[in-house]
Biopython code that builds the backbone (N, CA, C, O; Angstrom):
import numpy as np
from Bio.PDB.StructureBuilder import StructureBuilder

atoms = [
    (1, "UNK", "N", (139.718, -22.741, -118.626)),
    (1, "UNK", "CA", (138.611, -21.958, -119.169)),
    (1, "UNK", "C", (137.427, -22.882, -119.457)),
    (1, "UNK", "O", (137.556, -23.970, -120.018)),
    (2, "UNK", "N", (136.329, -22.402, -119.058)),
    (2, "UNK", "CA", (134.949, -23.146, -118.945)),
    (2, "UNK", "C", (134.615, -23.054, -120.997)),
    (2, "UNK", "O", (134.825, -22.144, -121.798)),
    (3, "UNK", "N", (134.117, -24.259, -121.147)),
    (3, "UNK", "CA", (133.677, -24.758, -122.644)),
    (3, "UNK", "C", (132.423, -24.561, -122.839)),
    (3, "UNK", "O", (131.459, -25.244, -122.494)),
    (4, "UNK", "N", (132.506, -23.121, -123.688)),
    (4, "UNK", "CA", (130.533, -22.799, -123.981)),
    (4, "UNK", "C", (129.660, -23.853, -124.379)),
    (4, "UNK", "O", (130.377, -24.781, -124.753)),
    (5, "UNK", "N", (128.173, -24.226, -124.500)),
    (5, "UNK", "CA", (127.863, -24.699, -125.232)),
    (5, "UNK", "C", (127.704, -24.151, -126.451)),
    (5, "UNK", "O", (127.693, -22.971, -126.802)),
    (6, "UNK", "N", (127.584, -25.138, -127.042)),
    (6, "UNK", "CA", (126.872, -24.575, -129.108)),
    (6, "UNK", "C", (126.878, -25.528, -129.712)),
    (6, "UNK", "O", (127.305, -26.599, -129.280)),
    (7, "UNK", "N", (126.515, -25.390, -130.583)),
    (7, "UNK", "CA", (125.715, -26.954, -131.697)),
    (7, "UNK", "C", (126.570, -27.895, -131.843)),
    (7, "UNK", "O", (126.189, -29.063, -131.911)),
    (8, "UNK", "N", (128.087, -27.503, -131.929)),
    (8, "UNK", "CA", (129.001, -28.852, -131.903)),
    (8, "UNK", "C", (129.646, -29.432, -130.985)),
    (8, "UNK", "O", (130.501, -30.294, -131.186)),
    (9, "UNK", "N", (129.245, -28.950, -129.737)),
    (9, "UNK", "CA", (129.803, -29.937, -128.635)),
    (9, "UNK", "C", (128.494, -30.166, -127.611)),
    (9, "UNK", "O", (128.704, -30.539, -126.457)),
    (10, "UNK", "N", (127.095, -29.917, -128.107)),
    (10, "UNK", "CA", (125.988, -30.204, -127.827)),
    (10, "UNK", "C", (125.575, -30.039, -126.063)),
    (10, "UNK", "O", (124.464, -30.363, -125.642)),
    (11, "UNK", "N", (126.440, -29.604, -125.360)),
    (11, "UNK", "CA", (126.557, -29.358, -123.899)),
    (11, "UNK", "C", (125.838, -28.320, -123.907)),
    (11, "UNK", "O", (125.675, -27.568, -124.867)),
    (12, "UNK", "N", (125.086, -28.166, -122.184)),
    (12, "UNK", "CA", (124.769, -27.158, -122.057)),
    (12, "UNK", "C", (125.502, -26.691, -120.375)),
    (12, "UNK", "O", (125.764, -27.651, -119.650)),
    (13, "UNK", "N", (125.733, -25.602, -119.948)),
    (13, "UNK", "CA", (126.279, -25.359, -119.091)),
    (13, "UNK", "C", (125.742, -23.925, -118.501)),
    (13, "UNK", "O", (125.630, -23.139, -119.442)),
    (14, "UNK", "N", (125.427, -23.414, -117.431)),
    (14, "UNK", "CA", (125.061, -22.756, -116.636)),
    (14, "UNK", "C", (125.614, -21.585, -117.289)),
    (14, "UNK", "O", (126.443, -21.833, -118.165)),
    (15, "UNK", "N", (125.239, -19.878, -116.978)),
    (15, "UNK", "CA", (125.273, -19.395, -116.838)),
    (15, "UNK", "C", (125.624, -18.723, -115.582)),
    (15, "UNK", "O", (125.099, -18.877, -114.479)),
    (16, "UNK", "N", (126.856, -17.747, -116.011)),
    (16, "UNK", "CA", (127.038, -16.980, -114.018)),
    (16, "UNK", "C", (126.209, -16.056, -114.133)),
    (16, "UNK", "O", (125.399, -15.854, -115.038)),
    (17, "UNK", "N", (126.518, -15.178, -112.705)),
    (17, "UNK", "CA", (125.315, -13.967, -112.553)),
    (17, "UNK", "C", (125.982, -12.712, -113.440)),
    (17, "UNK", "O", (125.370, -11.773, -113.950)),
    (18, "UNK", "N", (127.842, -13.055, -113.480)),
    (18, "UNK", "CA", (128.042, -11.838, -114.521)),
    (18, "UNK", "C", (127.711, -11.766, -115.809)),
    (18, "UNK", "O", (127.324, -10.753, -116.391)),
    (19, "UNK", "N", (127.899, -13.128, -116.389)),
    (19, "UNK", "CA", (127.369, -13.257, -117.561)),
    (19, "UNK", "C", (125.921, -12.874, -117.837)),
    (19, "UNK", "O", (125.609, -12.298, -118.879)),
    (20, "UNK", "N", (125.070, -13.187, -116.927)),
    (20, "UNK", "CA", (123.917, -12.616, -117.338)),
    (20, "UNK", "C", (123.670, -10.790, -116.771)),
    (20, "UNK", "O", (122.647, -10.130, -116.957)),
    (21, "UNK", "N", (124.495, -10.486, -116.314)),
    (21, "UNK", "CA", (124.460, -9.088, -116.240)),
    (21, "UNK", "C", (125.079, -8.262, -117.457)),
    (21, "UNK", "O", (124.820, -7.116, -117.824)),
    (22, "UNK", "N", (125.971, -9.194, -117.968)),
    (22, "UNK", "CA", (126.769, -8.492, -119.443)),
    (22, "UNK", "C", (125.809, -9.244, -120.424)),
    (22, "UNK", "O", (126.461, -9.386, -121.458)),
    (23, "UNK", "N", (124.740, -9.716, -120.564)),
    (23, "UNK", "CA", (123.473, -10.080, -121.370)),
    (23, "UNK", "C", (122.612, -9.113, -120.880)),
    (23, "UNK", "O", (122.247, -8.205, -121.626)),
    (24, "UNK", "N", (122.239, -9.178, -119.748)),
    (24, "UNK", "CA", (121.255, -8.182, -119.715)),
    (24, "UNK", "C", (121.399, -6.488, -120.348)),
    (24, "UNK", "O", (120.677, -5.796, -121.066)),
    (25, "UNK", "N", (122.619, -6.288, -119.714)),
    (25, "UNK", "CA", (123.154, -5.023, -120.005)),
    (25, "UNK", "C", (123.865, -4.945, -121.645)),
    (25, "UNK", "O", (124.173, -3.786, -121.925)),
    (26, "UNK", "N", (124.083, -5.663, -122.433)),
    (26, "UNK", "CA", (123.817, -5.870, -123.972)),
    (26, "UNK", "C", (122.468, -5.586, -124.744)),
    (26, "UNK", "O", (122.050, -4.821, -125.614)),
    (27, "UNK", "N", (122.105, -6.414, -124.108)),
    (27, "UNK", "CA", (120.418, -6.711, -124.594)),
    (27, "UNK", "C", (119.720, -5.167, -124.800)),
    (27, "UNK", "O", (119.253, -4.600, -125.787)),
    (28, "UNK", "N", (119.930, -4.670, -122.993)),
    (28, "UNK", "CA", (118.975, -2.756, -122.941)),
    (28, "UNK", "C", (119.683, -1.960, -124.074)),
    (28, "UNK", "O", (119.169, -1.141, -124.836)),
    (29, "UNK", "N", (120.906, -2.357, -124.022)),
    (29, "UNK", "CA", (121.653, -1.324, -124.756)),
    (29, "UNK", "C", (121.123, -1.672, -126.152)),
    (29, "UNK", "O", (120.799, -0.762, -126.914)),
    (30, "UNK", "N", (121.069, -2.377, -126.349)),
    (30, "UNK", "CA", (120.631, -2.546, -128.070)),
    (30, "UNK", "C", (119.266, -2.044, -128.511)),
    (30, "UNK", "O", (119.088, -1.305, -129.479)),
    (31, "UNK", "N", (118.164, -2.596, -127.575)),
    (31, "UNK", "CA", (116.791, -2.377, -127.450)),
    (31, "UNK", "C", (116.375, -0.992, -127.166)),
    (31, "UNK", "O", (115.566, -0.332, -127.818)),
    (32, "UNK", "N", (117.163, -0.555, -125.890)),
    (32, "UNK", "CA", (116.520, 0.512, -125.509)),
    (32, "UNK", "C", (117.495, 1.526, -125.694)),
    (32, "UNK", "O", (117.111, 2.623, -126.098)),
    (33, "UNK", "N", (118.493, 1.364, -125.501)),
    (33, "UNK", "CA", (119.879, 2.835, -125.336)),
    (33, "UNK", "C", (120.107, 3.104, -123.921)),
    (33, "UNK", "O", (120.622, 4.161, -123.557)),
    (34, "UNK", "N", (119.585, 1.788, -122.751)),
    (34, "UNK", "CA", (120.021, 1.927, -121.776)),
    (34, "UNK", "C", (120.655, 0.697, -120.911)),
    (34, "UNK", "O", (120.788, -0.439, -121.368)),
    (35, "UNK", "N", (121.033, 1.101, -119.571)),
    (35, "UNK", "CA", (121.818, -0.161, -118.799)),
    (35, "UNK", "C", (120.762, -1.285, -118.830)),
    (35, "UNK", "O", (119.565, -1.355, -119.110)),
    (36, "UNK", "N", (121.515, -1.950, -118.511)),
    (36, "UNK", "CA", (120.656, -3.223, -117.594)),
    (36, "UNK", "C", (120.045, -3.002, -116.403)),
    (36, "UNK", "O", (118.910, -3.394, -116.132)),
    (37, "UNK", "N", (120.870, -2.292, -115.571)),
    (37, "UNK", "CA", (120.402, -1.992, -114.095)),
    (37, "UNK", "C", (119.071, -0.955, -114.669)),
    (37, "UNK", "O", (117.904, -1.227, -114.389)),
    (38, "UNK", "N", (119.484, 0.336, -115.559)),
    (38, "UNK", "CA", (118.102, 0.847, -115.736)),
    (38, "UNK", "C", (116.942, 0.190, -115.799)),
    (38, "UNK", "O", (115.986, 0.230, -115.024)),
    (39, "UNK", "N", (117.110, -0.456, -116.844)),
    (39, "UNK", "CA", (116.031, -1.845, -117.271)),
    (39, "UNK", "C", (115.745, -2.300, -116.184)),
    (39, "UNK", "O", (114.899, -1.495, -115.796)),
    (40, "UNK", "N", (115.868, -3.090, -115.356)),
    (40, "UNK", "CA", (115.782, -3.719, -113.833)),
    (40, "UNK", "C", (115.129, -2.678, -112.829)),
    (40, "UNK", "O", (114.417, -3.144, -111.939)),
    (41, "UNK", "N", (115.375, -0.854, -112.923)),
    (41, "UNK", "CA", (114.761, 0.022, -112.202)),
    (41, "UNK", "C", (113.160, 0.124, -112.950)),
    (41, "UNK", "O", (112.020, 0.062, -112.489)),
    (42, "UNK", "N", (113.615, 0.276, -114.074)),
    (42, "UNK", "CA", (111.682, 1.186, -114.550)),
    (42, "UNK", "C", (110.765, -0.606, -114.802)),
    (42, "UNK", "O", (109.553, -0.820, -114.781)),
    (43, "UNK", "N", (111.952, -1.645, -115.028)),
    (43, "UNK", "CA", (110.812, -2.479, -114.850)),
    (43, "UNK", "C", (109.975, -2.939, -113.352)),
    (43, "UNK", "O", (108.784, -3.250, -113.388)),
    (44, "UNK", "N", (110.875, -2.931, -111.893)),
    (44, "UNK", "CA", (110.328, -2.965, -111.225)),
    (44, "UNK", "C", (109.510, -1.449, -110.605)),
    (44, "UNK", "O", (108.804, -1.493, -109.597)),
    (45, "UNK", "N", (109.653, -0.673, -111.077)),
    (45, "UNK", "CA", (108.404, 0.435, -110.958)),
    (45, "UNK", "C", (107.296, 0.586, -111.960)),
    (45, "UNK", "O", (106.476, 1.494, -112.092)),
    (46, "UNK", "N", (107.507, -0.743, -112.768)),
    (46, "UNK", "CA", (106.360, -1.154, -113.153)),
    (46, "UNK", "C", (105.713, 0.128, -114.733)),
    (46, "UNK", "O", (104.583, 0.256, -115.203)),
    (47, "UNK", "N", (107.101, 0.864, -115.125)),
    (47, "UNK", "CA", (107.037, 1.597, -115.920)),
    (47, "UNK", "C", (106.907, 0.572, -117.466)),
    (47, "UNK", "O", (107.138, 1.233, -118.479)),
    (48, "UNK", "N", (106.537, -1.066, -117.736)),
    (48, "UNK", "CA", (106.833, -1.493, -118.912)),
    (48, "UNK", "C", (105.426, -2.524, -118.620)),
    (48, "UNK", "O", (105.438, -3.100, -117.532)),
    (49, "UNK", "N", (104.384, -2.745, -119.416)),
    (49, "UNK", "CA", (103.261, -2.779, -119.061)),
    (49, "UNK", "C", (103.431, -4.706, -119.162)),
    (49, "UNK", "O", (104.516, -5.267, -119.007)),
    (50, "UNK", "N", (102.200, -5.401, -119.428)),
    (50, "UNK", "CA", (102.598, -6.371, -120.000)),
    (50, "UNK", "C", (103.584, -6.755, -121.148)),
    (50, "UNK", "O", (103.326, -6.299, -122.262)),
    (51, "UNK", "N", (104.882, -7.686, -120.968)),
    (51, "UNK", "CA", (105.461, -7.718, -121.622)),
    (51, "UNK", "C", (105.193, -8.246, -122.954)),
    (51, "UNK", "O", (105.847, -8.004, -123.969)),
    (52, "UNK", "N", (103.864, -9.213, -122.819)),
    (52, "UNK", "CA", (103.754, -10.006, -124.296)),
    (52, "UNK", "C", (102.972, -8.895, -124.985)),
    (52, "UNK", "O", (102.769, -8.952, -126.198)),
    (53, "UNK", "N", (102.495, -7.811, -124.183)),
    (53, "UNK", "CA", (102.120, -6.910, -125.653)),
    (53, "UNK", "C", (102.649, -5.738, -126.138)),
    (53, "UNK", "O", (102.898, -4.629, -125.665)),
    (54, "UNK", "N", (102.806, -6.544, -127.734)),
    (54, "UNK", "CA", (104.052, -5.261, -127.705)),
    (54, "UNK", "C", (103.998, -4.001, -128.712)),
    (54, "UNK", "O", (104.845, -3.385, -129.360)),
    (55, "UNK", "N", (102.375, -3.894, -128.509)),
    (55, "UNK", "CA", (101.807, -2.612, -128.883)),
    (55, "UNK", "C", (101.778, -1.385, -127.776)),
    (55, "UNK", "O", (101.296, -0.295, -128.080)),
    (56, "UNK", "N", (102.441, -1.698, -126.214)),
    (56, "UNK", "CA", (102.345, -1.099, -125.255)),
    (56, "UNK", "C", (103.577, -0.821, -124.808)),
    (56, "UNK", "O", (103.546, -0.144, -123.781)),
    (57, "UNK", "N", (105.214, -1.229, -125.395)),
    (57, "UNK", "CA", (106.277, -1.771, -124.993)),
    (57, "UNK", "C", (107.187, -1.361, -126.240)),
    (57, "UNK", "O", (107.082, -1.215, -127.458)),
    (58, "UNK", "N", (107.941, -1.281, -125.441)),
    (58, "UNK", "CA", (109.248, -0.666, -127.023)),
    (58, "UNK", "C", (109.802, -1.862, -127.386)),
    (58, "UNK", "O", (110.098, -2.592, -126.440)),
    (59, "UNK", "N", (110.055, -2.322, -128.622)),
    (59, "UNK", "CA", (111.030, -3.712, -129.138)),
    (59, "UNK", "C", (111.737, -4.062, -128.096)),
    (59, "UNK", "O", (112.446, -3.304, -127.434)),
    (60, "UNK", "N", (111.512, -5.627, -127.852)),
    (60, "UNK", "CA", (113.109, -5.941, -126.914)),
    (60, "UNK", "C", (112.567, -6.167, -125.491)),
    (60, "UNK", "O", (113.038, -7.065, -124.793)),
    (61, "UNK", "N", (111.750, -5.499, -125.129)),
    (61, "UNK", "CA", (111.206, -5.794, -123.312)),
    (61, "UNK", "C", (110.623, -7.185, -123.197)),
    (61, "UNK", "O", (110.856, -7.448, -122.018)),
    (62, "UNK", "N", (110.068, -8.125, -123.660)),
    (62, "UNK", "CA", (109.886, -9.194, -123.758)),
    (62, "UNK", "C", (111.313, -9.892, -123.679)),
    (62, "UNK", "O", (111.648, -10.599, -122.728)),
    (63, "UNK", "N", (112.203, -9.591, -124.894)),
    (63, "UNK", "CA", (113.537, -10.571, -124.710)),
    (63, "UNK", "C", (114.209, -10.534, -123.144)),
    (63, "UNK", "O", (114.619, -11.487, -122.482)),
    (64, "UNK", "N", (114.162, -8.644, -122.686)),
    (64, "UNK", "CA", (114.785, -8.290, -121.608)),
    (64, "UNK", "C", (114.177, -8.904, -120.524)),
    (64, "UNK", "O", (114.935, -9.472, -119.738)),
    (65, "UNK", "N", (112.781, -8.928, -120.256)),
    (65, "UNK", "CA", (112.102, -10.245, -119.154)),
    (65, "UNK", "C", (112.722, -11.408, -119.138)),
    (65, "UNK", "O", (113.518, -11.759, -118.267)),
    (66, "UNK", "N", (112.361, -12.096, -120.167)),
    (66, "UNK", "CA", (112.986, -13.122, -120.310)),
    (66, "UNK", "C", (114.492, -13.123, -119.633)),
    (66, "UNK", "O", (114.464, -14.016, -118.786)),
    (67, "UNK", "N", (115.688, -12.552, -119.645)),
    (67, "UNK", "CA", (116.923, -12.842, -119.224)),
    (67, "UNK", "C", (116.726, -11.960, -117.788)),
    (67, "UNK", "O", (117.736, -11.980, -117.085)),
    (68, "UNK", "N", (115.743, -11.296, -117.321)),
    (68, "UNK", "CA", (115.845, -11.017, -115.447)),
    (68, "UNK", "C", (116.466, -12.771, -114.817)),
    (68, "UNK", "O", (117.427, -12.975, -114.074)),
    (69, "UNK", "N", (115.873, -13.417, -115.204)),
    (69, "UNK", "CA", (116.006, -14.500, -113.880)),
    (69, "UNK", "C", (117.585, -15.281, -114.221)),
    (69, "UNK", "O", (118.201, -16.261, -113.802)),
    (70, "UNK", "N", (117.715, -14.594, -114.864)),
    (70, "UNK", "CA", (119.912, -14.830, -115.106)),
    (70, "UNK", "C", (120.651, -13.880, -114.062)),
    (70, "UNK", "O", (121.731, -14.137, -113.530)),
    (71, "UNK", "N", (120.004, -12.919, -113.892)),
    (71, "UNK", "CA", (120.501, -12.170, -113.078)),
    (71, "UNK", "C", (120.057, -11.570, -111.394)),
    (71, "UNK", "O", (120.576, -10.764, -110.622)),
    (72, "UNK", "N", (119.339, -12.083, -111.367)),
    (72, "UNK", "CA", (118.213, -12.313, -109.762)),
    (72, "UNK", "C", (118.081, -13.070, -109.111)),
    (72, "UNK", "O", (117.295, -12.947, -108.171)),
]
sb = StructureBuilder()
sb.init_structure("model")
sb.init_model(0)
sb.init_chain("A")
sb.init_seg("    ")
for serial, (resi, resn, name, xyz) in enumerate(atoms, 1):
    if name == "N":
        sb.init_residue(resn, " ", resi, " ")
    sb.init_atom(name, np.array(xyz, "f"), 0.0, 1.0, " ", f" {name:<3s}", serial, name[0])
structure = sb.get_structure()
Protein backbone atom coordinates (compact mmCIF):
# COMPACT_ATOMS: atom_id res chain seq x y z
CA UNK A 1 0.00 0.00 0.00
CA UNK A 2 1.26 3.41 -1.29
CA UNK A 3 2.28 5.94 1.94
CA UNK A 4 0.18 9.27 1.80
CA UNK A 5 1.90 12.28 2.33
CA UNK A 6 1.17 14.53 5.55
CA UNK A 7 3.13 16.61 7.92
CA UNK A 8 4.92 13.67 9.53
CA UNK A 9 6.50 11.84 6.95
CA UNK A 10 6.95 15.16 4.93
CA UNK A 11 6.72 13.24 1.36
CA UNK A 12 4.87 14.20 -1.30
CA UNK A 13 3.54 11.69 -3.81
CA UNK A 14 1.38 11.88 -6.90
CA UNK A 15 -1.98 11.61 -7.15
CA UNK A 16 -3.94 8.89 -9.53
CA UNK A 17 -6.66 9.88 -11.94
CA UNK A 18 -9.11 7.90 -9.50
CA UNK A 19 -8.18 9.64 -6.70
CA UNK A 20 -8.73 12.77 -8.20
CA UNK A 21 -12.05 11.74 -9.57
CA UNK A 22 -13.17 10.64 -5.90
CA UNK A 23 -11.87 14.46 -5.01
CA UNK A 24 -13.45 15.90 -7.59
CA UNK A 25 -16.64 14.08 -7.16
CA UNK A 26 -16.44 14.86 -3.12
CA UNK A 27 -15.66 18.30 -3.59
CA UNK A 28 -19.28 18.92 -6.23
CA UNK A 29 -21.02 16.97 -3.84
CA UNK A 30 -20.32 19.11 -0.94
CA UNK A 31 -20.34 22.50 -2.86
CA UNK A 32 -22.88 21.97 -5.20
CA UNK A 33 -25.20 18.66 -4.55
CA UNK A 34 -23.74 17.34 -7.66
CA UNK A 35 -21.23 14.72 -9.48
CA UNK A 36 -18.00 15.53 -10.53
CA UNK A 37 -18.66 14.51 -14.04
CA UNK A 38 -21.69 17.12 -13.75
CA UNK A 39 -19.24 19.70 -12.63
CA UNK A 40 -16.85 18.83 -15.61
CA UNK A 41 -20.27 19.08 -18.05
CA UNK A 42 -21.75 22.72 -17.12
CA UNK A 43 -18.16 23.79 -16.58
CA UNK A 44 -17.10 23.02 -20.03
CA UNK A 45 -20.39 24.60 -21.46
CA UNK A 46 -19.14 27.33 -19.89
CA UNK A 47 -22.31 27.53 -17.51
CA UNK A 48 -19.73 28.88 -14.34
CA UNK A 49 -18.43 32.34 -15.24
CA UNK A 50 -15.02 33.43 -14.05
CA UNK A 51 -13.99 31.36 -11.35
CA UNK A 52 -12.13 33.97 -9.11
CA UNK A 53 -15.38 35.84 -8.89
CA UNK A 54 -17.36 34.66 -6.58
CA UNK A 55 -20.13 37.06 -6.67
CA UNK A 56 -21.06 35.25 -10.08
CA UNK A 57 -20.41 31.50 -8.86
CA UNK A 58 -21.86 29.36 -6.12
CA UNK A 59 -19.21 28.54 -3.08
CA UNK A 60 -16.69 25.92 -4.08
CA UNK A 61 -16.24 26.46 -8.10
CA UNK A 62 -12.93 28.00 -7.62
CA UNK A 63 -11.77 24.95 -5.27
CA UNK A 64 -13.55 22.62 -8.06
CA UNK A 65 -11.20 24.38 -10.96
CA UNK A 66 -8.55 24.07 -9.14
CA UNK A 67 -8.71 19.99 -8.83
CA UNK A 68 -9.90 19.63 -12.98
CA UNK A 69 -6.21 19.09 -13.84
CA UNK A 70 -6.14 15.86 -11.31
CA UNK A 71 -8.45 14.50 -13.39
CA UNK A 72 -7.75 15.51 -17.23
Amino acid sequence: MEERADEENGRVRRMTWEEGRELLDRTAQKHLGISGEEFIERWDKGEYDDPDDRTKNPPGVMELAMILPFVR
